[in-house]
C-alpha positions as CSV (number, residue, x, y, z in Angstrom):
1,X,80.1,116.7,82.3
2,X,84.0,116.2,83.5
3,X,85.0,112.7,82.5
4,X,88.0,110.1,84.0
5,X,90.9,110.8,82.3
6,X,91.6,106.9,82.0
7,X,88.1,106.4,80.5
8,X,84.3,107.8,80.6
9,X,83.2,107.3,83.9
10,X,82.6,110.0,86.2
11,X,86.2,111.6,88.2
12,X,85.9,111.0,91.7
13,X,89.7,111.7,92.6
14,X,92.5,113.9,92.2
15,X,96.0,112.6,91.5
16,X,99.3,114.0,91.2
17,X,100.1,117.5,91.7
18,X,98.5,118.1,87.9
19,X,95.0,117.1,89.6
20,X,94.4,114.6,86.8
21,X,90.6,113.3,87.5
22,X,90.2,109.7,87.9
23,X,87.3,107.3,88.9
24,X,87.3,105.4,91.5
25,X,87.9,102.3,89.3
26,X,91.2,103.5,87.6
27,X,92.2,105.2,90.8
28,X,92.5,101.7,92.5
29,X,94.8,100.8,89.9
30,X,97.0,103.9,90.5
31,X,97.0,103.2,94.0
32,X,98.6,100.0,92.9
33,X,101.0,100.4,90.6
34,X,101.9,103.4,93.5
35,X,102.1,100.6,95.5
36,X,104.2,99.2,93.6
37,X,106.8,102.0,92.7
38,X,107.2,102.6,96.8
39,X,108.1,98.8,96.9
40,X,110.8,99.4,93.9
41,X,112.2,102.3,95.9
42,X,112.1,100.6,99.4
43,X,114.2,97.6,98.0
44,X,116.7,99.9,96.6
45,X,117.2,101.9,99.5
46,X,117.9,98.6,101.2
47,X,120.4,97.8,98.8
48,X,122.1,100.7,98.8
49,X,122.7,100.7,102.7
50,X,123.9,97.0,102.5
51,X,126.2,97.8,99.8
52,X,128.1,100.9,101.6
53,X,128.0,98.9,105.0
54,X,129.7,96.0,103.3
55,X,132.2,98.3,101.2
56,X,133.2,99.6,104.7
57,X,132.8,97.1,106.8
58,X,130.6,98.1,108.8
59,X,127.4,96.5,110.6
60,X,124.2,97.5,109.3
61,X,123.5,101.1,109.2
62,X,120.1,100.6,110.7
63,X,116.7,99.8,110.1
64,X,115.2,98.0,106.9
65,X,112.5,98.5,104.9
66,X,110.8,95.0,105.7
67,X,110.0,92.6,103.2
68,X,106.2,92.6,101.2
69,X,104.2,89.6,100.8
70,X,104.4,88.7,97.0
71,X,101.4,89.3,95.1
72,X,99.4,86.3,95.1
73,X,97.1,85.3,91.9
74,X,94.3,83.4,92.2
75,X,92.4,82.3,88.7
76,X,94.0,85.2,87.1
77,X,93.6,87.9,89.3
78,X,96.3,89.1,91.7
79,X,95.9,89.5,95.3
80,X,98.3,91.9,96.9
81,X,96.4,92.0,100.4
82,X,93.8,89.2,101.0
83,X,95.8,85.7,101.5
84,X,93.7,83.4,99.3
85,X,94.2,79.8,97.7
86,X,92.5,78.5,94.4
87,X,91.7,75.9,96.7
88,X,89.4,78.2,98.5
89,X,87.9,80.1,96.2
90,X,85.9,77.2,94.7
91,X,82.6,78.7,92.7
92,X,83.0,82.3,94.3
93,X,83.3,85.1,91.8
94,X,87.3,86.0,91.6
95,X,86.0,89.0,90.4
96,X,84.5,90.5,93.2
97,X,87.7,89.1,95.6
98,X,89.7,91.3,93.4
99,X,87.3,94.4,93.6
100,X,88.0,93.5,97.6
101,X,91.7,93.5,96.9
102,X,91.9,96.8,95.1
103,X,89.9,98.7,97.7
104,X,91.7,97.9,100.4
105,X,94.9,98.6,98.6
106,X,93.0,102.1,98.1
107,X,92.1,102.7,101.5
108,X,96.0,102.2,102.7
109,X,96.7,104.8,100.6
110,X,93.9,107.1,101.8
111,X,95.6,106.6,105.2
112,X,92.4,104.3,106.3
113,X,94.5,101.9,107.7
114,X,91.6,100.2,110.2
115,X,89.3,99.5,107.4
116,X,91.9,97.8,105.1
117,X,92.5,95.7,108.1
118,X,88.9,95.2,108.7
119,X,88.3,94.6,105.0
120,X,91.2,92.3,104.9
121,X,90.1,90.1,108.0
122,X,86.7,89.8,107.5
123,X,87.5,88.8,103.5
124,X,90.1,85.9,104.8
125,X,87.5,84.7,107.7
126,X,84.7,84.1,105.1
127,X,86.7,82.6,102.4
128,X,88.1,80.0,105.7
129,X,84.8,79.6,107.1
130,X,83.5,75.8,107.1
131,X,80.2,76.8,107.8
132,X,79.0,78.8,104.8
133,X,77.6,77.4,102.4
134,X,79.5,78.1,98.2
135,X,76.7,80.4,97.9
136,X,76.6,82.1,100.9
137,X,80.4,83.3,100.4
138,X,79.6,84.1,97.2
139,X,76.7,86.3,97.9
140,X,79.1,87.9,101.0
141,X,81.8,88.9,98.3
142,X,79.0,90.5,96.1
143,X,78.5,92.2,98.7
144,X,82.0,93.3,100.0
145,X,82.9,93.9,96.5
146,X,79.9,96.9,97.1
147,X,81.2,98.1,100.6
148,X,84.9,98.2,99.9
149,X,84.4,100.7,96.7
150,X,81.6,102.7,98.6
151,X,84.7,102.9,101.5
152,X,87.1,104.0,98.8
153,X,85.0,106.6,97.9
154,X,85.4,110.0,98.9
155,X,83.0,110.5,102.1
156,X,80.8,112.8,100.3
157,X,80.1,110.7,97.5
158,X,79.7,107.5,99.2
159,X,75.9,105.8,99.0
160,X,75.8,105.3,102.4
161,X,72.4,103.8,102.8
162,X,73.3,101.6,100.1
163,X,76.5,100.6,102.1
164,X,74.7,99.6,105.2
165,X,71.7,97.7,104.5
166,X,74.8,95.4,102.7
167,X,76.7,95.3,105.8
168,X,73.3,94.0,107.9
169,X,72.2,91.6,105.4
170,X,76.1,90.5,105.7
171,X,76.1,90.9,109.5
172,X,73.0,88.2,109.6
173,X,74.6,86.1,107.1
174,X,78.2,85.5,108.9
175,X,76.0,85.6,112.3
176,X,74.9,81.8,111.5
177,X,78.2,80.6,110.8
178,X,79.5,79.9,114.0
179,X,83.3,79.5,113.3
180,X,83.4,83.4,112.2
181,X,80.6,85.0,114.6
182,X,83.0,85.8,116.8
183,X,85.3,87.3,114.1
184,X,83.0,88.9,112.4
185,X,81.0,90.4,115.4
186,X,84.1,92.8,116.3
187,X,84.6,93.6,112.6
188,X,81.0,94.3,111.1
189,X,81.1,97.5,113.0
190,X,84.3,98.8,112.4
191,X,82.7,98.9,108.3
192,X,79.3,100.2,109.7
193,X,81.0,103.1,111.3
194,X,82.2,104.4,108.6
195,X,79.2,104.9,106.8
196,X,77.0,105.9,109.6
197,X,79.2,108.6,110.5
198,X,78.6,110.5,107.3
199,X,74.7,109.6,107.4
200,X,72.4,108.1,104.9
């Protein structure tokens, strides 16, 4: 049985023009540090044109590369999407926020741009939310942690029915908290979608 290059877990990606195998675990981690290196380049490309238009005086040769958030970490583990606080956080598993984190850095490099967002939102308006309860939030991210690798996942290899009976149980959850409903209403879908599309 093929293995992950990284370690022994089954390949469920393709990377690099040498189609190394990777699972999904070690391929959020090279959509990171990708991530990471396009950050490196963007900020010397930057440089670069601010250093010929001041040699030359001249204005700026045109559009930037905008700035990224740094990275935050919270209890050890770095965020580079959700916008979290220790103070937040409280008893919920940091784990499972960073699962979140890595999955929707994953899906912006699968070019899944609405469910990162909807990942993203949905993670910040629970960890907010005044009116869940420690373990309510807690159970959520369990969840999430769940939904965002199954999203990650290639389409054929995703356990869709595993997915959505999360995403309802989730759906009920946030539907009693009434300073997300609202929030969450428009964005439980936009997840549910995704999974329904390919069937159980």
């Amino acid at each position: 049985m093929a293995k992950c290059y990284q370690c022994s877990n089954p390949p469920m990606y393709l990377v690099t023009e040498k189609e190394i195998p990777l699972c999904l675990d070690c391929y959020l981690k090279f959509a990171q540090l990708t991530q990471a290196e396009l950050e490196s380049h963007e900020r010397a490309m930057n440089f670069h044109a601010d250093e010929i238009a001041f040699q030359f005086g001249m204005p700026s040769l045109g559009p930037r590369f905008p700035a990224r958030p740094r990275p935050i970490h919270v209890a050890g583990v770095q965020m580079h999407n959700i916008n979290v606080s220790n103070s937040v956080v409280g008893t919920i598993n940091t784990g499972s926020i960073g699962v979140v984190d890595q999955s929707i850095s994953a899906l912006l490099q699968l070019h899944e741009p609405e469910l990162a967002r909807s990942l993203k939102e949905i993670s910040e308006a629970i960890l907010g939310s005044a009116d869940l309860t420690a373990n309510q939030k807690k159970e959520l991210f369990e969840s999430l942690s769940i939904i965002s690798k199954e999203a990650a996942a290639p389409k054929e290899q995703r356990k869709n029915s595993v997915a959505i009976a999360l995403l309802e149980r989730a759906a009920q959850i946030t539907g009693l908290a009434h300073d997300i409903a609202d929030v969450c209403q428009k964005l439980w879908p936009i997840l549910l979608a995704a999974f329904q599309a390919a069937g159980g």
